[in-house]
C-alpha positions as CSV (number, residue, x, y, z in Angstrom):
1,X,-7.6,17.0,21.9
2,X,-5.8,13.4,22.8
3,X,-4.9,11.3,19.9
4,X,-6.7,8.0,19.8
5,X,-3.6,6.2,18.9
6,X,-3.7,2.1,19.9
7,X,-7.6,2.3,20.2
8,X,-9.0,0.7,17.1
9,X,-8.6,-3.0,18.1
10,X,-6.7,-5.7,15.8
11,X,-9.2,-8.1,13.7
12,X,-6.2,-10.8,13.9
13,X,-4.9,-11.2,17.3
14,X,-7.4,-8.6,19.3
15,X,-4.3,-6.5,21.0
16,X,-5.7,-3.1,21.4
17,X,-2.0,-2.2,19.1
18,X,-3.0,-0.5,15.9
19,X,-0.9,2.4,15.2
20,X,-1.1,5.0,12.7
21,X,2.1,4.5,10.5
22,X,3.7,5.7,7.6
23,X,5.1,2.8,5.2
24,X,6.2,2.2,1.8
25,X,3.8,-0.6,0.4
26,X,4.5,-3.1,-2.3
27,X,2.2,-4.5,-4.9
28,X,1.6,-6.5,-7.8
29,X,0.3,-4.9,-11.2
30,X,0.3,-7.3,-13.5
31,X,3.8,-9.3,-14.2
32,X,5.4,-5.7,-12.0
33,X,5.7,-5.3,-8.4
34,X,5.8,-1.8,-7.7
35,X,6.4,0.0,-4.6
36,X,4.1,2.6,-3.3
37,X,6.0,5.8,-1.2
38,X,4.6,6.9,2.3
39,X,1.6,5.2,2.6
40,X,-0.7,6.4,6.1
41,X,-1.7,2.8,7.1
42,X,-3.2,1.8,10.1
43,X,-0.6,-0.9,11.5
44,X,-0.9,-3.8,14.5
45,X,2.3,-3.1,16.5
46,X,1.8,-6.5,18.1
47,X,1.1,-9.2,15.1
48,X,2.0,-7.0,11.9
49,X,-1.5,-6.8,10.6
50,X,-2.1,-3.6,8.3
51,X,-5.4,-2.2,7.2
52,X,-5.9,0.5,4.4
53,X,-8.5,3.6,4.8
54,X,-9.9,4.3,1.2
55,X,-7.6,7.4,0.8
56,X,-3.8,4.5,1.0
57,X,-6.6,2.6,-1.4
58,X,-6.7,4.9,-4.1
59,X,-3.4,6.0,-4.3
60,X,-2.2,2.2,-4.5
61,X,-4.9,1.5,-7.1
62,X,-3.9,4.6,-9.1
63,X,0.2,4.0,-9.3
64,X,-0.9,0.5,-10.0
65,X,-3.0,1.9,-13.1
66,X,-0.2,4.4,-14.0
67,X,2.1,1.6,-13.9
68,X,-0.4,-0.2,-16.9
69,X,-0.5,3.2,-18.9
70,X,3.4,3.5,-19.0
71,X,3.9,0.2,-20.0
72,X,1.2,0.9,-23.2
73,X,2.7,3.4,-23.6
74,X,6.2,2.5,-24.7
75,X,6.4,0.5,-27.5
76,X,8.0,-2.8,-27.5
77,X,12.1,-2.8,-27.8
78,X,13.0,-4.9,-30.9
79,X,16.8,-6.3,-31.1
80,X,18.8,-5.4,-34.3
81,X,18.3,-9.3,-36.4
């Protein structure tokens, strides 16, 4: 069976160049930017654009909400008066 690799078109510039990639993706959560490891994107070889299948969605969504727990978690550092 042939990959399809370079099929799906790109909804910015209409190059037939999205490409299945692997890339580390960064994001906000809350005042943090945190950087997400080996994300599977689908990525437009020609103009950069990127588009996220649900399964890159959850797992950014879920170290931003494990970001928010850790930071709850630790209580605040007070400086010696």
């Amino acid at each position: 069976m042939k990959a399809t690799t370079g099929a799906i078109q790109c909804p910015t510039c209409g190059a037939r160049a999205m490409r299945r990639v692997e890339r580390d993706v960064t994001v906000r959560a809350g005042k943090r930017t945190i950087v997400v490891h080996a994300i599977a994107i689908e990525e437009c070889s020609k103009c950069g654009e990127r588009m996220y299948d649900l399964a890159a969605f959850r797992r950014i969504e879920d170290a931003k909400r494990n970001t928010r727990r850790r930071r709850a978690a630790c209580p605040p550092v007070s400086s010696p008066a």
